[in-house]
C-alpha positions, 0 to 999 in steps of 0.5 A, spaced: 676 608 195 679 616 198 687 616 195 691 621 196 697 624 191 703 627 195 710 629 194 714 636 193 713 641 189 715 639 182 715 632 182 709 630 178 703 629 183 698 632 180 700 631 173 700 623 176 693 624 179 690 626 172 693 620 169 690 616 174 683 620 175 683 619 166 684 612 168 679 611 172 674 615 167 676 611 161 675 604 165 667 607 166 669 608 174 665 613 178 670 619 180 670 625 185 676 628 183 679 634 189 685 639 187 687 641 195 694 644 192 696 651 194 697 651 186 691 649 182 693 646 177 689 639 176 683 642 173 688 644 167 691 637 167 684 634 166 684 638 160 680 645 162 682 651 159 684 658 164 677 660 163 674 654 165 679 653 170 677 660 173 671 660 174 671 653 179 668 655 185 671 653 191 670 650 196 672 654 201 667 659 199 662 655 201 663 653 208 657 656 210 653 652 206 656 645 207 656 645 214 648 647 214 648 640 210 653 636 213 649 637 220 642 634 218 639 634 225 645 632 229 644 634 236 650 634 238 651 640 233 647 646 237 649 649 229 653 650 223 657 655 226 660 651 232 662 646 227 669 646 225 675 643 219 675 637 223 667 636 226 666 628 224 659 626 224 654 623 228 647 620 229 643 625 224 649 628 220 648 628 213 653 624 209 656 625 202 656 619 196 660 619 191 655 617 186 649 622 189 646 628 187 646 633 193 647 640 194 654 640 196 655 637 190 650 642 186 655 649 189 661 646 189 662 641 184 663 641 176 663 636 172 669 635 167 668 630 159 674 626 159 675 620 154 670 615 157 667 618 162 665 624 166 668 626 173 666 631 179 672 636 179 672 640 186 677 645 189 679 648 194 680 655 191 687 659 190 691 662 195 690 669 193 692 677 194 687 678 199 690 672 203 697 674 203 699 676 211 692 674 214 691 667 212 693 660 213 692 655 206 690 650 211 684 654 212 681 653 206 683 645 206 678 645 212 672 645 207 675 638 205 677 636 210 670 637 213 667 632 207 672 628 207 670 627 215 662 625 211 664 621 206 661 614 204 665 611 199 664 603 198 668 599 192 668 601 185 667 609 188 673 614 188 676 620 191 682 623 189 685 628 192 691 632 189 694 634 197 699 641 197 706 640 196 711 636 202 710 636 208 705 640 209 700 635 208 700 635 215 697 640 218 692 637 218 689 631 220 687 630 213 693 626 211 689 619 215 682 621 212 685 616 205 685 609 205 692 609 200 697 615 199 701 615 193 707 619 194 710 621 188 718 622 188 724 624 184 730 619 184 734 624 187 736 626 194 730 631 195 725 627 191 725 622 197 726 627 203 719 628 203 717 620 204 722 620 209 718 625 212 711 622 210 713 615 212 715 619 220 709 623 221 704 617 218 707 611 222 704 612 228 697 612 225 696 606 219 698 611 213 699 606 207 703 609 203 706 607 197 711 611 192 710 611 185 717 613 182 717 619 176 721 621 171 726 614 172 730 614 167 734 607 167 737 602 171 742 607 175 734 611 177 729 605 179 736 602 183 736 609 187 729 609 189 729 602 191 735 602 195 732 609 198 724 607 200 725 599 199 719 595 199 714 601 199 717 603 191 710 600 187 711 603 180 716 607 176 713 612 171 718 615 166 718 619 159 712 620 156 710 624 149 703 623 151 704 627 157 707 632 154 702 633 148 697 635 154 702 639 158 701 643 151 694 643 151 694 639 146 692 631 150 692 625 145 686 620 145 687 618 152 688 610 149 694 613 146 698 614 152 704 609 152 703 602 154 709 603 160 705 608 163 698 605 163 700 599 165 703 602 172 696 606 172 693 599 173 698 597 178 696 604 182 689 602 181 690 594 184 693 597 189 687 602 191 682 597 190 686 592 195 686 596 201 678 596 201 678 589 204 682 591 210 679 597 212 679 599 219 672 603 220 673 604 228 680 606 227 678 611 221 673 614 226 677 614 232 682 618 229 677 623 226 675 623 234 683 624 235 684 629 231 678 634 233 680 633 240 686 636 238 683 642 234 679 643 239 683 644 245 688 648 240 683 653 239 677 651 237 673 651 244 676 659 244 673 660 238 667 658 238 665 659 245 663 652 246 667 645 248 666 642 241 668 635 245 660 634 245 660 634 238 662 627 239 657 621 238 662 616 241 657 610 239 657 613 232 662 610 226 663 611 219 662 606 214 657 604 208 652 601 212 651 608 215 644 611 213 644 618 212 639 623 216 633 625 211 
C-alpha cells in the first residue's frame, strides 16, 4: 500500500508517520519509508542522529540516475533527459518494488534498525541556500513523484511517505499516487482548515482520505474534530510519554509506547490494508496520464523540445501483474 501523511505545519505528521512506520517494523512488515517535507525531519524521528541524517542522500541528486533506470527500453522514451516528474511508465520502463534490490534503491535509499526490523529510509533532500530565490521545493519532489509513478506495490508491502505541509501537497499530481491519505489535524480552527482544503482539492479524483485527530485532550476535543470532519475522523491520538522521550532523543522500547496510541496505530493500519481490495488500476494510471498531460502542456514540451504526450503507452496500466523490463 503507497499511505501518504498530510497536515499543516506543527500538527504531528511525521512524528505520526514514525510511529506508524515503527509499527509496521515491529509487526515484521516490509517498509520504504520517504520524507518529502520541505523540513526534514523523519529521519530524525525514526531515531537517526544529525549526523546520520546529514549524510541521507537525496533523491533529487539523483535524478539523472533514476531516469536512466526507470526508462529500461521504453520506446516511447527517445531518452532520459525528456523525461519529466510525471513521465508514467509504459511497455519496456522498469519498475520499483518494494522488497527488491536495485540501483535506485543502492543511490538513494538507507537502511534505518528499528525495534523489530529494518526499513529503507529515502528523502528528498533539504531545501538549502543555494535553492533560496531560484527554485521551487516541488522540484525536488519530482524525483518522488517519478518513482511513485513506477512503483509496484502488492499486499503486505508499504510506502510511507511524510508529504509537505498543508496544501501545497498539491502542487503536483502526487497527492492521487496513494492508495490512502492520513491527514493529521488539530482540534482547532486552523488544525482543520487544511482537511477542508484536502477534502475540496481531492474530491474530484477518488482521494481516500481519513483524519487521524492528534493532541485530542478529551471530550470537548474528540466532539470538535467530529462535528468538524464527520465520518472521515477515523482515530484520536493524545498524549504520550513514549513520544516524548524519542523527541528527546531518548526512544523507549517501541512496545513500551502506550496501549491508546497502539491501538490507534492498528487502526490506521487496518485502514490501509482495506483499501488494497478496492483498488482501481485503470484510474490510477489514467490519472498519471492526466496529470502529465497537464504538465506537459505547461511547460514540459517547452523545455524538453519534444511533445511529451508520446511518452504515453495508452494500452499500458500499472498493477502487480506488470512484469519489469530486463
Amino acid at each position: 500500500m503507497k499511505i501518504a501523511f498530510v497536515g499543516k505545519g506543527g500538527s504531528g505528521k511525521t512524528t505520526l508517520s514514525s510511529l506508524f512506520i515503527r509499527h509496521l517494523a515491529a509487526a515484521g512488515a516490509p517498509v520504504v519509508a520517504v520524507d518529502a517535507d520541505i523540513n526534514q525531519h523523519l529521519g530524525a524521528a525514526l531515531g537517526l542522529d544529525e549526523a546520520e541524517a546529514a549524510v541521507l542522500p537525496a533523491m533529487g541528486e539523483h535524478l539523472p540516475l533514476i531516469k536512466d533506470y526507470l526508462r529500461g527500453t521504453n520506446p516511447r522514451i527517445a531518452s532520459a533527459e525528456v523525461m519529466i516528474k510525471t513521465t508514467p511508465p509504459g511497455e519496456g520502463s522498469r519498475l520499483l518494488r518494494v522488497r527488491e534490490d536495485n540501483p535506485v534503491y543502492d543511490a538513494c535509499a538507507r537502511p534505518v534498525e528499528l525495534d523489530g526490523g529494518t526499513v529503507r529510509l529515502m528523502v528528498t533532500g533539504p531545501f538549502t541556500d543555494a535553492d533560496l530565490g531560484v527554485a521551487c521545493y516541488h522540484s525536488k519532489t519530482g524525483a518522488v513523484e517519478l518513482c511513485l509513478n513506477h512503483l509496484v506495490d502488492g499486499p503486505g508491502e508499504y510506502v510511507v511517505v511524510d508529504m509537505t505541509a498543508g496544501s501545497d501537497s498539491f502542487a503536483s499530481g502526487m497527492f492521487t499516487r496513494f492508495d490512502i491519505t492520513f491527514l493529521v489535524a488539530e482540534p482547532t480552527r486552523k488544525g482543520v482548515s487544511v482537511y477542508r482544503q484536502y477534502k475540496e482539492y481531492a474530491r474530484d479524483f477518488g482521494v481516500t482520505l481519513k483524519v487521524v485527530g492528534n493532541k485530542v485532550q478529551g471530550p470537548d476535543d474528540l466532539d470538535f474534530l467530529r462535528a468538524e470532519v464527520g465520518e472521515d475522523l477515523l482515530v484520536t491520538v493524545g498524549h504520550s510519554d513514549w513520544v516524548r522521550a524519542m523527541e528527546k532523543g531518548r526512544p523507549p522500547r517501541f512496545d513500551l509506547l502506550e496501549e491508546p496510541n497502539r491501538h490507534a496505530l492498528r487502526q490506521l493500519r487496518s485502514a490501509a490494508d482495506a483499501t488494497y481490495a478496492s483498488r482501481d488500476h485503470e484510474r490510477y494510471t489514467r490519472q498519471m496520464a492526466h496529470f502529465h498531460l497537464k504538465n506537459a502542456r505547461s511547460w514540459g514540451d517547452e523545455r524538453t523540445g519534444t511533445d511529451l504526450a508520446a511518452q504515453i503507452d495508452p494500452g499500458f496500466v500499472l498493477g502487480e501483474n506488470v512484469t519489469a523490463s530486463a
